[in-house]
C-alpha positions in Angstrom: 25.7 -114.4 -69.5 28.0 -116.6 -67.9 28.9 -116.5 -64.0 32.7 -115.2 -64.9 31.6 -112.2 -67.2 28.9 -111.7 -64.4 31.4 -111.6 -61.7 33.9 -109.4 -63.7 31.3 -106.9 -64.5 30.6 -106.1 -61.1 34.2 -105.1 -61.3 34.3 -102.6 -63.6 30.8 -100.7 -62.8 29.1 -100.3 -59.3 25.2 -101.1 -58.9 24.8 -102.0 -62.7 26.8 -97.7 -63.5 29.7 -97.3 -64.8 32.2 -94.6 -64.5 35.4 -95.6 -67.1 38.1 -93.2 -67.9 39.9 -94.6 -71.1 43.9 -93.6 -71.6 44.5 -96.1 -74.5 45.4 -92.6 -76.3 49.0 -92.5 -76.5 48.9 -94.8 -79.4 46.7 -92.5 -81.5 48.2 -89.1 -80.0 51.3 -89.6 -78.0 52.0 -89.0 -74.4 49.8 -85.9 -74.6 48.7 -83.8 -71.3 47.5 -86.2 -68.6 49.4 -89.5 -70.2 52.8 -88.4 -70.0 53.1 -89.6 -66.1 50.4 -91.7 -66.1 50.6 -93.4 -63.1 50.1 -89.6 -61.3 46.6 -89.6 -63.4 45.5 -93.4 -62.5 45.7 -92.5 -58.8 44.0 -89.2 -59.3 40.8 -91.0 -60.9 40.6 -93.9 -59.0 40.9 -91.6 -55.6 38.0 -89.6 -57.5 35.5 -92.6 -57.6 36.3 -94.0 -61.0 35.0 -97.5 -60.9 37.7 -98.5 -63.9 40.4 -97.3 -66.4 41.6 -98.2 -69.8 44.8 -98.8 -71.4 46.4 -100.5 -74.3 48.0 -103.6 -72.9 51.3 -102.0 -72.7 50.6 -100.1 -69.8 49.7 -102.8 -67.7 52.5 -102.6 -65.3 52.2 -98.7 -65.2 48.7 -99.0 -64.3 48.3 -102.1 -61.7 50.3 -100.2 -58.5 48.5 -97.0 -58.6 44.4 -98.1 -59.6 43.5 -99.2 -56.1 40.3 -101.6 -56.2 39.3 -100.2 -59.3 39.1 -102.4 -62.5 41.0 -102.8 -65.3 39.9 -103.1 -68.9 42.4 -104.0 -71.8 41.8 -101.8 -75.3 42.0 -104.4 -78.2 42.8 -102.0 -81.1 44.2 -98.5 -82.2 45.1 -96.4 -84.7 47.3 -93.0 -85.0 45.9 -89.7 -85.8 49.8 -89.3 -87.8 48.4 -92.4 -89.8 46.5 -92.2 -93.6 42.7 -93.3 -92.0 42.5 -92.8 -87.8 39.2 -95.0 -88.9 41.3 -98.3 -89.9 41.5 -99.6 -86.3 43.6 -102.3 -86.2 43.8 -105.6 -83.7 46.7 -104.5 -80.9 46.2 -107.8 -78.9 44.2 -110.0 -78.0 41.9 -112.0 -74.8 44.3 -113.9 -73.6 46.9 -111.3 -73.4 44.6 -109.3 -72.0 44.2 -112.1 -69.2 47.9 -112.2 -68.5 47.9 -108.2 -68.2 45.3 -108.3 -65.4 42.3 -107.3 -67.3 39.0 -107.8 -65.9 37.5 -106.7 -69.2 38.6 -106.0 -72.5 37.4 -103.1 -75.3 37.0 -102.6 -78.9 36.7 -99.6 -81.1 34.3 -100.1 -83.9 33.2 -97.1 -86.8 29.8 -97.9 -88.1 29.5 -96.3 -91.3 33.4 -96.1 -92.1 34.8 -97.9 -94.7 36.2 -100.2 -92.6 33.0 -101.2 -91.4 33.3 -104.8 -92.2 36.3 -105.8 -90.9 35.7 -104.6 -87.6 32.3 -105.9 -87.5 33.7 -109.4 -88.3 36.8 -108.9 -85.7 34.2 -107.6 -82.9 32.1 -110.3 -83.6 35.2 -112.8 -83.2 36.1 -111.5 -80.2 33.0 -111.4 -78.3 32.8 -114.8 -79.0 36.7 -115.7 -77.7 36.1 -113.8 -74.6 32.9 -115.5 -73.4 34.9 -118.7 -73.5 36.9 -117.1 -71.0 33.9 -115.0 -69.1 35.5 -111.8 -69.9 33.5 -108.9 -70.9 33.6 -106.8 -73.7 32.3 -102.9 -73.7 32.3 -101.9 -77.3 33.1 -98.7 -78.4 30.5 -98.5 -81.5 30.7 -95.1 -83.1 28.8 -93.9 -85.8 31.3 -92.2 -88.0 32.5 -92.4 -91.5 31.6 -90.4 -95.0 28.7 -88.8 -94.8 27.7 -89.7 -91.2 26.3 -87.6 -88.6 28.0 -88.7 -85.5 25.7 -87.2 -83.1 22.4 -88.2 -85.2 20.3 -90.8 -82.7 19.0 -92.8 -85.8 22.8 -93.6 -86.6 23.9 -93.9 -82.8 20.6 -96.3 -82.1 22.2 -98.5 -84.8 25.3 -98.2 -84.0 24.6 -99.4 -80.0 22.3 -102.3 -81.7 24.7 -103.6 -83.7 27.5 -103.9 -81.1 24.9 -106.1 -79.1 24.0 -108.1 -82.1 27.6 -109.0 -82.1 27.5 -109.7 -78.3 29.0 -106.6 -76.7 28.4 -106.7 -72.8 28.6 -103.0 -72.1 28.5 -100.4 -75.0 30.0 -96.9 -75.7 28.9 -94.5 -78.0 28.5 -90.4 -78.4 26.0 -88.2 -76.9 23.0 -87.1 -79.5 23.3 -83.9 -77.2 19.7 -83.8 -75.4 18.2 -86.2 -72.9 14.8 -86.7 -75.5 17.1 -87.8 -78.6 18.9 -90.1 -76.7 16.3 -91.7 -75.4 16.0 -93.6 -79.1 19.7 -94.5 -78.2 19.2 -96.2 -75.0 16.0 -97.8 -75.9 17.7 -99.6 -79.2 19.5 -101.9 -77.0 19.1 -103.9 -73.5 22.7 -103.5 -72.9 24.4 -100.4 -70.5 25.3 -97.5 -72.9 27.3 -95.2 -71.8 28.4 -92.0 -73.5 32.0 -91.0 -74.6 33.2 -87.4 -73.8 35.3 -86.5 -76.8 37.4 -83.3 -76.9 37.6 -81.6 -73.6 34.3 -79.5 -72.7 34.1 -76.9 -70.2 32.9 -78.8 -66.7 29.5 -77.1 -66.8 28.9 -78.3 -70.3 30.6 -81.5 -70.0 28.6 -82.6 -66.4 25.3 -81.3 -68.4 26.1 -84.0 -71.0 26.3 -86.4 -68.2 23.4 -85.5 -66.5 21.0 -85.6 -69.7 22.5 -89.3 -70.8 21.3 -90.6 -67.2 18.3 -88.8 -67.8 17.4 -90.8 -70.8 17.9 -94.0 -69.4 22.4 -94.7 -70.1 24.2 -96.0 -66.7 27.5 -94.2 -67.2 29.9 -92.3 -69.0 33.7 -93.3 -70.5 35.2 -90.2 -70.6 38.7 -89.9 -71.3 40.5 -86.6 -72.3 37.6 -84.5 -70.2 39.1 -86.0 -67.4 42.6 -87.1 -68.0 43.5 -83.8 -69.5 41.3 -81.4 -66.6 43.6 -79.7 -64.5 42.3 -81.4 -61.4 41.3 -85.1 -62.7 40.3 -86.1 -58.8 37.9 -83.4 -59.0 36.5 -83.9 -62.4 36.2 -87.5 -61.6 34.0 -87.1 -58.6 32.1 -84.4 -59.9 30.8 -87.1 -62.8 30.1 -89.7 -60.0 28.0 -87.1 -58.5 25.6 -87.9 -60.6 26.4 -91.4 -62.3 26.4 -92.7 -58.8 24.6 -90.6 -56.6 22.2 -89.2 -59.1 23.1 -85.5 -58.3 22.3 -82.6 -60.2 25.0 -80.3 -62.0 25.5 -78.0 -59.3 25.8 -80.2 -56.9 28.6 -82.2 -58.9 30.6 -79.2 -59.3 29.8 -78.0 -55.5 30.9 -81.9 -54.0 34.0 -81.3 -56.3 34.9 -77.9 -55.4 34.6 -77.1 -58.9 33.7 -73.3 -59.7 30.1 -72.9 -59.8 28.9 -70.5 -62.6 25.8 -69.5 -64.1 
């Protein structure tokens, strides 16, 4: 790793963790709840201990004013949930305009088992390479979905994480096998962070449980989008999950720091 992607990563995480919270969603799903004023949400997160957000390029100038010192990482590709295949992400831009939108990292979607596998392997792998040129880091979001695929099965996930750092992923998002002991395979398929995506919004109990097994088994961090975006407090949901991905709280204390309702 060269001293630029180094230095950059230290941007985006905090002691080797990472708490991201992703907004690239408007292009699959519109200004939904929590993206419509999205300056209102950056604040909110970033005041809540988010070490970095995400956005297509696009929102650049939107984001910049309102993310304090937090980092900024540039999603590469999309697709809309209106469109014939959400799995057919597409390129939306590239590392050096990233660069010129302030991003201290960019990201890449890719669907392991989808039949648009192989394109996006060849496109991750051709931007991995780009961006070390430039000492930018890449956190891949390597999915294991497509026909026939069990998205939440650790023998798929593990290949899933391995294969993004084949291609030369610096950080590395994927979903939660939902226990600690399964995801243990996960973590242990690759020497790169994993962190765990937080999909549809959960209630906080289950959602902060989620969190608290990944670190269990061995990930350093969570990108967790519409579970915090769309909570109806995101400065509370935010420091809740650095609770525990930074101060290695349990549950209930997460939800007691946050002044999140404690239940049983």
């Amino acid at each position: 790793m060269n001293v630029g992607t180094a230095a950059r990563l230290e941007r985006i995480g905090t002691d080797g963790r990472f708490l991201t919270v992703p907004m690239d969603h408007g292009v699959s799903s519109g200004a939904i709840r929590g993206l419509r004023d999205v300056e209102s949400t950056v604040a909110a997160v970033t005041r809540g201990g988010a070490d970095a957000v995400l956005t297509q390029k696009g929102l650049a100038p939107r984001v910049h004013p309102h993310k304090g010192d937090a980092g900024y990482i540039v999603h590469l590709n999309g697709s809309t949930n209106a469109g014939p295949d959400s799995t057919d992400k597409r390129p939306t831009g590239s590392v050096e305009g990233a660069l010129r939108a302030g991003a201290d990292a960019v990201s890449f979607h890719i669907n392991v088992g989808s039949v648009h596998e192989p394109e996006q392997i060849e496109a991750l792998g051709a931007l991995t390479e780009r961006a070390d040129r430039y000492g930018l880091p890449v956190l891949a979001m390597a999915y294991a979905r497509g026909p026939g695929v069990d998205e939440a099965d650790p023998e798929a996930l593990g290949r899933a994480v391995r294969l993004a750092e084949e291609l030369g992923a610096d950080v590395i998002k994927t979903g939660y096998s939902g226990d600690p002991e399964s995801f243990r395979h996960v973590v242990g398929s690759t020497a790169k962070p994993v962190l765990i995506a937080g999909g549809a919004p959960a209630d906080d109990r289950g959602a902060l449980e989620a969190v608290r097994g990944a670190m269990d088994a061995g990930a350093r961090g969570v990108s967790f989008g519409r579970t915090v975006f769309q909570h109806e407090d995101p400065e509370a949901m935010t420091r809740a999950i650095s609770t525990i991905v930074h101060d290695d709280g349990t549950v209930e204390a997460a939800l007691e720091r946050a002044g999140l309702a404690v239940s049983p």
